[in-house]
N, CA, C and O of each residue as an XYZ file, in Angstrom:
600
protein
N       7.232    -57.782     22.625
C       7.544    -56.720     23.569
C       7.422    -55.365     22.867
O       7.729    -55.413     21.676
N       7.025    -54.113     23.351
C       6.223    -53.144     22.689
C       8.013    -52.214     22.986
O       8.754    -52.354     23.959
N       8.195    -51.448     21.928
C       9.357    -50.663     21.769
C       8.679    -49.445     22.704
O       7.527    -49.118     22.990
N      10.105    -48.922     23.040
C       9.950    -47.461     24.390
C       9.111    -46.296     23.087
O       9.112    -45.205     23.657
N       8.782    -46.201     22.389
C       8.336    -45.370     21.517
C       6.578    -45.347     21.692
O       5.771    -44.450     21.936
N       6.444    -47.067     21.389
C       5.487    -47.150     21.433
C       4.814    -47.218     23.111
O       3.595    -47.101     23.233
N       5.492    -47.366     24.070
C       5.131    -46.986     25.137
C       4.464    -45.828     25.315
O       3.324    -45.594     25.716
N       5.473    -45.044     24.905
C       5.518    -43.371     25.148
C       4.005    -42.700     24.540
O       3.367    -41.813     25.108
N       3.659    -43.324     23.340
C       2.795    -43.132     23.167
C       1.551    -43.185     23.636
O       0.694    -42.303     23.594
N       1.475    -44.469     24.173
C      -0.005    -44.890     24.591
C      -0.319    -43.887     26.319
O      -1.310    -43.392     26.856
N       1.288    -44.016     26.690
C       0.770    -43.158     28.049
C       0.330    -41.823     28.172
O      -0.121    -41.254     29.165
N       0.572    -41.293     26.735
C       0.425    -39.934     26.476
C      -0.891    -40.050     26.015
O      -1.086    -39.113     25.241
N      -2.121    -40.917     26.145
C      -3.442    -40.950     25.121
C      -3.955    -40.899     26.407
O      -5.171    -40.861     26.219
N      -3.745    -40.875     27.660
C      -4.742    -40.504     29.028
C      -6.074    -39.776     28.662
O      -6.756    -39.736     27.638
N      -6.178    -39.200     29.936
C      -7.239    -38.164     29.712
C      -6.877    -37.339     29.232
O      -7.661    -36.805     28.448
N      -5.100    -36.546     29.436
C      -4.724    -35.696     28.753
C      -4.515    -35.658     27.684
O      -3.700    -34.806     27.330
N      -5.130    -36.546     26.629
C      -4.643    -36.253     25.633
C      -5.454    -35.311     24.425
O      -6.661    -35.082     24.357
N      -4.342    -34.845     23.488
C      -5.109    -33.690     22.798
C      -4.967    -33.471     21.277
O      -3.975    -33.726     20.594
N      -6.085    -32.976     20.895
C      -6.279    -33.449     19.646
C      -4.600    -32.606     18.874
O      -3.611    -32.086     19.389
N      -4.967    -32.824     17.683
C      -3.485    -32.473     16.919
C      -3.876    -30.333     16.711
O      -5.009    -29.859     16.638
N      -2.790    -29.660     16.677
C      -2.765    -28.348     16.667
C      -2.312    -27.852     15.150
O      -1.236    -28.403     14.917
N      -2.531    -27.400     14.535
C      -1.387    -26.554     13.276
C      -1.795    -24.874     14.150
O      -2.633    -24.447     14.945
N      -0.749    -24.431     13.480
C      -0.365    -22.872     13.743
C       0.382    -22.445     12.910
O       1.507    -22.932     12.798
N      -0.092    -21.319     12.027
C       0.471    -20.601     11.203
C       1.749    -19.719     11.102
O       1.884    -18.620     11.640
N       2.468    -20.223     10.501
C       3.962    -19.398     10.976
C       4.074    -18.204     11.089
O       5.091    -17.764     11.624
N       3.072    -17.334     10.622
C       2.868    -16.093     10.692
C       2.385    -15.340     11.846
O       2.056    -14.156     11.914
N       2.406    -16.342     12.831
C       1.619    -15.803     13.746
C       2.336    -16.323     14.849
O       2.062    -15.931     15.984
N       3.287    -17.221     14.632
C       3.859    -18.085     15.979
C       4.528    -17.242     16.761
O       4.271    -17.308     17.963
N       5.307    -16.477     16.408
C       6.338    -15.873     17.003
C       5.162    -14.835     18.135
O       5.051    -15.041     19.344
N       4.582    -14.006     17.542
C       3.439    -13.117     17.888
C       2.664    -13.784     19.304
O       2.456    -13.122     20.320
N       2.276    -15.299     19.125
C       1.986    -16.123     19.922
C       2.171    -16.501     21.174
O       1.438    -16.567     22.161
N       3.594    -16.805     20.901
C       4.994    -17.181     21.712
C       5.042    -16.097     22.519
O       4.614    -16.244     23.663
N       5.567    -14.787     22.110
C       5.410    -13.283     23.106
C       4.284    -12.791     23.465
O       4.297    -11.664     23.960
N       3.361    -13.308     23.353
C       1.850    -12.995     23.719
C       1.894    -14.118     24.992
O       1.912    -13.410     25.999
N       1.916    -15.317     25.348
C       2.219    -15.749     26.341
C       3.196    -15.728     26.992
O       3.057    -16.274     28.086
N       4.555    -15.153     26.705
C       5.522    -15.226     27.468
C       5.467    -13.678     28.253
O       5.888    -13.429     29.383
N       4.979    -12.969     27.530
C       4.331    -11.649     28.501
C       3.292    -11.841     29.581
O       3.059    -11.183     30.595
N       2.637    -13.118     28.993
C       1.584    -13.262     30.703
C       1.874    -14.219     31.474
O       1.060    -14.600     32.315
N       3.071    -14.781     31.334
C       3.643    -15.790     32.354
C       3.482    -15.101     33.906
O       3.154    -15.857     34.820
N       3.701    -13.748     34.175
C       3.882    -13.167     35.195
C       2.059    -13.058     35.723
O       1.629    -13.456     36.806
N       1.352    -12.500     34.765
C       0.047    -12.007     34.697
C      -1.342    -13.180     35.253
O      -2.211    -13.200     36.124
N      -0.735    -14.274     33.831
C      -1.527    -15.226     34.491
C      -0.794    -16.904     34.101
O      -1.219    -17.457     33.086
N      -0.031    -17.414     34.699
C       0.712    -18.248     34.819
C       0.294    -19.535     33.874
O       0.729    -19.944     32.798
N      -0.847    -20.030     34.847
C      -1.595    -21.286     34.027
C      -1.965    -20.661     32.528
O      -1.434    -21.280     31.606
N      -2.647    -19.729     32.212
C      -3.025    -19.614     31.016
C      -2.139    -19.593     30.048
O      -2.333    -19.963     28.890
N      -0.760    -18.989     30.686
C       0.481    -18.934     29.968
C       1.088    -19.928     29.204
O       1.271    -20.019     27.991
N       1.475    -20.946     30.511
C       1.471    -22.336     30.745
C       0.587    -23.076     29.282
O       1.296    -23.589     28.416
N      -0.685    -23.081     29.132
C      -0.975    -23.964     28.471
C      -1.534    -23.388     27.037
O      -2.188    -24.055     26.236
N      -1.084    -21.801     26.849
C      -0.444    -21.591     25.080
C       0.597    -22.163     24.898
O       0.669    -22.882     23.901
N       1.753    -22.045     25.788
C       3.019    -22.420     25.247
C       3.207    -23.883     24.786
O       3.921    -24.318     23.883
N       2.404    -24.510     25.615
C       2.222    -25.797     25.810
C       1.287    -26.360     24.607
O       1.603    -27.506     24.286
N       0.466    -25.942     24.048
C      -0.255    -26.317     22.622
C       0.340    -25.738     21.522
O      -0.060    -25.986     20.384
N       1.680    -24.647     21.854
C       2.675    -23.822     20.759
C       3.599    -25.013     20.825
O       4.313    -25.011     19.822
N       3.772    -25.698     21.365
C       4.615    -26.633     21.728
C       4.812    -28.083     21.104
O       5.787    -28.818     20.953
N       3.589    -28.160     20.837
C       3.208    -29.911     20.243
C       2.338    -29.444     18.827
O       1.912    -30.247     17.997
N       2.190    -28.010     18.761
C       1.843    -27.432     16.925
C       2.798    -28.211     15.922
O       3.927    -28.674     16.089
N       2.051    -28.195     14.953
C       2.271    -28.197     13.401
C       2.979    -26.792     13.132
O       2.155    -25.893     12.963
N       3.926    -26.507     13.076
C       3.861    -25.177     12.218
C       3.787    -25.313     10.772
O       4.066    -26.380     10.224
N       3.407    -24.232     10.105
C       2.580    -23.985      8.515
C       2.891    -22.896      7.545
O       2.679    -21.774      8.003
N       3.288    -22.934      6.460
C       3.356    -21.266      6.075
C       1.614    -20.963      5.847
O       0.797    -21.853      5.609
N       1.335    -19.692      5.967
C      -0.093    -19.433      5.288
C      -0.673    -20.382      4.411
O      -1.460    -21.274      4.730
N      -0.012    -20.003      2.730
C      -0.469    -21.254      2.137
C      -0.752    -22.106      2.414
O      -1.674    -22.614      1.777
N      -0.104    -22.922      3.659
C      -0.655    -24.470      3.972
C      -1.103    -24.668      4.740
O      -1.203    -25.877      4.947
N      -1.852    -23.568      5.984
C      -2.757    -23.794      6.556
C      -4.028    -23.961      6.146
O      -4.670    -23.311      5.320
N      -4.384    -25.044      6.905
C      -5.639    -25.708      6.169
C      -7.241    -24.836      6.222
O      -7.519    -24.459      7.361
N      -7.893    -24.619      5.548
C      -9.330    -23.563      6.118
C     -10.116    -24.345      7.475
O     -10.766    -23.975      8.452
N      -9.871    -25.005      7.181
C     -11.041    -25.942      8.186
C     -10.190    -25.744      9.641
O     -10.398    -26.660     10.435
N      -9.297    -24.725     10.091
C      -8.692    -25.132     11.227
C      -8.529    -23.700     11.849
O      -8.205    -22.790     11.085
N      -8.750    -23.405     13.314
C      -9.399    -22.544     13.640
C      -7.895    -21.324     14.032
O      -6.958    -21.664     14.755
N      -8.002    -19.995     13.389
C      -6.695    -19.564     13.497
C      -7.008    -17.674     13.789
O      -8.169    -17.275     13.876
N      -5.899    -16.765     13.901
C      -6.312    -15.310     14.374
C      -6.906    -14.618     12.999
O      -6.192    -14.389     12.023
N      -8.362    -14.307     13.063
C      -9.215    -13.585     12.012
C     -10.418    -14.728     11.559
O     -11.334    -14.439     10.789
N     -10.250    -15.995     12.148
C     -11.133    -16.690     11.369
C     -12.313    -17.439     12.348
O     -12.033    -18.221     13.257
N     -13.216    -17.172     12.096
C     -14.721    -17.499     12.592
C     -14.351    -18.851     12.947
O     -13.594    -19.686     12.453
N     -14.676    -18.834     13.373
C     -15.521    -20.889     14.749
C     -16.243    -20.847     15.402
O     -16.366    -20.434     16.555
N     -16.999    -21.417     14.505
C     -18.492    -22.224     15.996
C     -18.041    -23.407     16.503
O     -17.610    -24.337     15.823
N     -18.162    -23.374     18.015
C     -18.090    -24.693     18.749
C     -19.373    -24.761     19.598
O     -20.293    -23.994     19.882
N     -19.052    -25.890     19.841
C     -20.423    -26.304     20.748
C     -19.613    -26.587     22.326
O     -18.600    -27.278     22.211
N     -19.931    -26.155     23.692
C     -19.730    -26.500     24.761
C     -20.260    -28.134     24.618
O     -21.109    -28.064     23.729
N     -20.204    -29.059     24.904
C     -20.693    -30.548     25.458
C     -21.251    -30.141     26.395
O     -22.464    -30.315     26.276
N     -20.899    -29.542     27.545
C     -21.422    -29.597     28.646
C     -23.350    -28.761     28.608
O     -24.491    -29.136     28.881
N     -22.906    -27.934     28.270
C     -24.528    -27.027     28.052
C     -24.826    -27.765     26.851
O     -26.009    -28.062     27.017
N     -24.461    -28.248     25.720
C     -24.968    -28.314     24.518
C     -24.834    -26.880     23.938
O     -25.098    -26.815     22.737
N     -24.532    -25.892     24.450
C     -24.618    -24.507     23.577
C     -23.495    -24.232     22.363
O     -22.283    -24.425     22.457
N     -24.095    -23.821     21.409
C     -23.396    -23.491     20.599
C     -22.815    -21.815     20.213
O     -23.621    -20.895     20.080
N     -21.531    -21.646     20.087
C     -21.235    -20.522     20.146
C     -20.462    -19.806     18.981
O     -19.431    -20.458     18.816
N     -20.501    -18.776     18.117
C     -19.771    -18.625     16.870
C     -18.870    -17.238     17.353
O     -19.364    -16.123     17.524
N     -17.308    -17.625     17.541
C     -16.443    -16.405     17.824
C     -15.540    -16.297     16.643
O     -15.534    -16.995     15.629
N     -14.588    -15.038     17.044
C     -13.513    -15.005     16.357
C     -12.161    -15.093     16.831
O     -11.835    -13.928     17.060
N     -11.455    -15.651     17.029
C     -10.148    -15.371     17.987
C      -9.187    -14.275     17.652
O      -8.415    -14.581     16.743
N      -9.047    -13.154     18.120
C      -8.376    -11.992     17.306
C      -7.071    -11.970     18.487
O      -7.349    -12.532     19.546
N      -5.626    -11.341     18.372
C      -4.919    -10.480     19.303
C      -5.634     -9.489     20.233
O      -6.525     -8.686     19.961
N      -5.066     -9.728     21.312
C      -5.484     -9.207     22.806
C      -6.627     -7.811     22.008
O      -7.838     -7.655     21.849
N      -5.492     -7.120     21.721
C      -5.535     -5.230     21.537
C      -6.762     -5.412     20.275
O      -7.195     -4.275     20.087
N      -7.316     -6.172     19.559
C      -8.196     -6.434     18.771
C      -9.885     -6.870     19.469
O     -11.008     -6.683     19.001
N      -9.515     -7.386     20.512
C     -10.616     -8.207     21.270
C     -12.165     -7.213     21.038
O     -12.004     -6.034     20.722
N     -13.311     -7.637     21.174
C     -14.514     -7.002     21.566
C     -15.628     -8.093     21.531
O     -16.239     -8.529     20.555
N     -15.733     -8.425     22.875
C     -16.726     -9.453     22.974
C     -18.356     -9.139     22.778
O     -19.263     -9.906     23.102
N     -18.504     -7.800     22.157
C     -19.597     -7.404     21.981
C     -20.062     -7.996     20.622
O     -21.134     -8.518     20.316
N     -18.389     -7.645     19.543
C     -18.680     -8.261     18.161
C     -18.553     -9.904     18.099
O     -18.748    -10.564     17.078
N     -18.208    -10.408     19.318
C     -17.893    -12.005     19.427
C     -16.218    -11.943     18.844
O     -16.041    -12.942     18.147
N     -15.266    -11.299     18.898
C     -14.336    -10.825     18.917
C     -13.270    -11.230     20.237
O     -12.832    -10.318     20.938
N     -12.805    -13.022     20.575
C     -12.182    -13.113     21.569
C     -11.187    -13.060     21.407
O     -10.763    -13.145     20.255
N     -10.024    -12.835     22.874
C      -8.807    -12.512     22.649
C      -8.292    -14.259     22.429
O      -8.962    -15.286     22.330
N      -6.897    -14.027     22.411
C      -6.466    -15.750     21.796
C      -5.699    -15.993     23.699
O      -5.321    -17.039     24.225
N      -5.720    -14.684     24.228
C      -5.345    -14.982     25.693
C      -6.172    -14.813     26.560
O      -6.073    -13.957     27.439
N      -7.468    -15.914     26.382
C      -8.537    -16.196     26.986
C      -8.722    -17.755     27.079
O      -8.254    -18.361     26.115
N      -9.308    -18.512     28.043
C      -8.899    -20.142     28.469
C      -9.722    -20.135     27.090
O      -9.019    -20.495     26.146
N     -11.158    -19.783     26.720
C     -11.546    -20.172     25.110
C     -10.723    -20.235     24.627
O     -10.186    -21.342     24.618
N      -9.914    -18.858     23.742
C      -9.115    -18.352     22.912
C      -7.819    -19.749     22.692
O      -7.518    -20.415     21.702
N      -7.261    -19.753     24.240
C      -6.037    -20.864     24.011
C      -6.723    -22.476     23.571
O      -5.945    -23.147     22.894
N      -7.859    -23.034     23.834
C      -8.446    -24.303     23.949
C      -8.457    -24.165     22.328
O      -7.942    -25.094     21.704
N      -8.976    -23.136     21.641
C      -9.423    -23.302     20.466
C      -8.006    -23.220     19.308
O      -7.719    -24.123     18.523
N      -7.670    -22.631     19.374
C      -6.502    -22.126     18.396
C      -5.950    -23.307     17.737
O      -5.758    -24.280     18.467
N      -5.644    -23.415     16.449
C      -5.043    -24.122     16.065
C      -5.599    -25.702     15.878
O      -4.953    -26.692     15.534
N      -6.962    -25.594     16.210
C      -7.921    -27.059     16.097
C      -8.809    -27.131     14.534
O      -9.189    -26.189     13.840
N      -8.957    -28.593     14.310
C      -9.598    -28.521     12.992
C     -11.153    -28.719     13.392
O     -11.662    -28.866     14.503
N     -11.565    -28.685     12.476
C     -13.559    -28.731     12.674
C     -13.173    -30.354     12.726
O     -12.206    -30.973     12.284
N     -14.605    -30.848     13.614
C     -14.443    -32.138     14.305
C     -13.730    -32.249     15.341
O     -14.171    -33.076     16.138
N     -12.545    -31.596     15.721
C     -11.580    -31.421     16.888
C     -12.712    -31.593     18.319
O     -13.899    -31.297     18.182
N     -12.329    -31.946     19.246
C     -12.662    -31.681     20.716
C     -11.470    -31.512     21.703
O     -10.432    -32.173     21.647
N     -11.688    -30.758     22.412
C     -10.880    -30.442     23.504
C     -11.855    -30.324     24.870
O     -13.018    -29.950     25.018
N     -10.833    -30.816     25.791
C     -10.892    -30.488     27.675
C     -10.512    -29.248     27.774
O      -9.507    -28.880     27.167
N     -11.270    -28.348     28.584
C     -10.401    -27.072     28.518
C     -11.488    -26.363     30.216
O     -12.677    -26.544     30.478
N     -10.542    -25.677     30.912
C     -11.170    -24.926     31.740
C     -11.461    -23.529     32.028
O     -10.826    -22.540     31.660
N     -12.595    -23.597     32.793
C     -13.284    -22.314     32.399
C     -12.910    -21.034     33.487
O     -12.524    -21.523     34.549
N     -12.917    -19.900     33.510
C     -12.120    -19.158     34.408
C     -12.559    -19.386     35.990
O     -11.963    -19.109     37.031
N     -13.549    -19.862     35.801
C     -14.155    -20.585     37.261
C     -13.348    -21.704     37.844
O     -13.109    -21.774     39.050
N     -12.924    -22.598     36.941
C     -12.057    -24.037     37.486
C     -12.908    -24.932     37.057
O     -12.690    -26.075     37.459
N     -14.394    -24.680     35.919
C     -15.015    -25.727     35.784
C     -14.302    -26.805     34.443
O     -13.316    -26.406     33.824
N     -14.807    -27.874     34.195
C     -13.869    -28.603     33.191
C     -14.618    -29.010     32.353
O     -15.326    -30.015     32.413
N     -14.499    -28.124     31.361
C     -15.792    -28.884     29.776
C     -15.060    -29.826     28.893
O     -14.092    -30.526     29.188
N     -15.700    -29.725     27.732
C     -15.061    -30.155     26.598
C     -15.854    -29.342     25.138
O     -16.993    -29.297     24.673
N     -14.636    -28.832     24.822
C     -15.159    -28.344     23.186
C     -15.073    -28.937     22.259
O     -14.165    -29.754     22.102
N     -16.234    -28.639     21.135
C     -15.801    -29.659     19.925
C     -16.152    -28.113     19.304
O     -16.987    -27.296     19.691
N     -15.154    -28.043     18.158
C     -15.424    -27.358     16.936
C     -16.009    -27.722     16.044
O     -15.741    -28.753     15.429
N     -17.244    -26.692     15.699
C     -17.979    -27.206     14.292
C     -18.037    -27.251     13.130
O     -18.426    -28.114     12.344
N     -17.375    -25.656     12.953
C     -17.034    -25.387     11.704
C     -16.200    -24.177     11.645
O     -16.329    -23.327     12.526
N     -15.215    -23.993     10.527
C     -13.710    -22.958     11.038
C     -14.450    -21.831      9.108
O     -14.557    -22.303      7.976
N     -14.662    -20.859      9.432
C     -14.793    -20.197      8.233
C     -13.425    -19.053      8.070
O     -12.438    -19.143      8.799
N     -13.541    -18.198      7.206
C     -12.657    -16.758      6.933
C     -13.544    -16.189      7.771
O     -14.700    -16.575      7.942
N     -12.777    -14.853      8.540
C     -13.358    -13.540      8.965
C     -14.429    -13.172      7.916
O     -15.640    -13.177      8.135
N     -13.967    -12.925      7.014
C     -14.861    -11.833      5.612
C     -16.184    -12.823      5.683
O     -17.281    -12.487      6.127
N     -15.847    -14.071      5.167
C     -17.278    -15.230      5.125
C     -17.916    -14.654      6.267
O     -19.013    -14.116      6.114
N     -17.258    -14.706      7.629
C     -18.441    -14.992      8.533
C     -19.061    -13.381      8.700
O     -19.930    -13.269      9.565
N     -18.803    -12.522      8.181
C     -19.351    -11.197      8.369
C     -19.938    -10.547      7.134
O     -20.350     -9.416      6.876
N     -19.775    -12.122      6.213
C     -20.701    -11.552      4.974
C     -20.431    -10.930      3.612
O     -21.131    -10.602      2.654
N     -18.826    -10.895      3.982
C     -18.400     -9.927      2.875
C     -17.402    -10.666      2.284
O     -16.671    -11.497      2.823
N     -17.434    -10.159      0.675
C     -16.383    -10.826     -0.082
C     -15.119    -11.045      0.094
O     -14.510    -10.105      0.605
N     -14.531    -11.958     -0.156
C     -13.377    -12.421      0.580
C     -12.623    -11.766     -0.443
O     -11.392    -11.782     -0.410
């Protein structure tokens, strides 16, 4: 007979289920009031930072891992759905410029990605209501991905 633990588990591996998160302690709190300010603004999006702030790893700096996608640091993912591949940065709102590939972290990208390691995939939807899946390819430093010495 399978213990209530191990129940709990397997029902949680649905479709919903999601890959593992770390989040840097340096940034959680920042995080946390960055969605709890758009609870009013935009509910769902709110909804599902808090909700991946929620089931995080938290980390000091030091022990966040490079390979895992966090605010200042380059990621290419690939959409599944197009096959396209895309290389952003996830920065704070007031930082954003999608000209430099510069997304905010309170964007359905921004929240899907945060806190995922390279190899990661995620379900995530698009401001339309469409339903992809991301895989991350590779998580660099800001400085790396713009060329300059770290």
């Amino acid at each position: 007979m399978e213990s209530h633990m191990t129940q709990l588990r397997k029902s949680s591996r649905g479709f919903g289920r999601r890959p593992k998160v770390v989040i840097c302690s340096d940034t959680l709190d920042r995080l946390e009031s960055l969605a709890e300010g758009a609870l009013q603004r935009n509910p769902d999006l709110a909804d599902r930072l808090l909700g991946e702030l929620g089931r995080a790893r938290i980390v000091p700096p030091a022990r966040l891992p490079a390979n895992v996608v966090a605010i200042g640091r380059a990621v290419t993912y690939r959409d599944e759905t197009t096959g396209l591949a895309k290389s952003v940065v996830p920065v704070f709102p007031e930082d954003a410029d999608i000209a430099r590939g510069r997304i905010s972290v309170l964007t359905p990208i921004g929240v899907a990605l945060i806190g995922l390691a390279e190899g990661a995939a995620i379900p995530w939807e698009t401001r339309d209501g469409s339903r992809r899946v991301l895989s991350v390819l590779s998580v660099t430093s800001q400085d790396a991905a713009e060329g300059l010495e770290a």
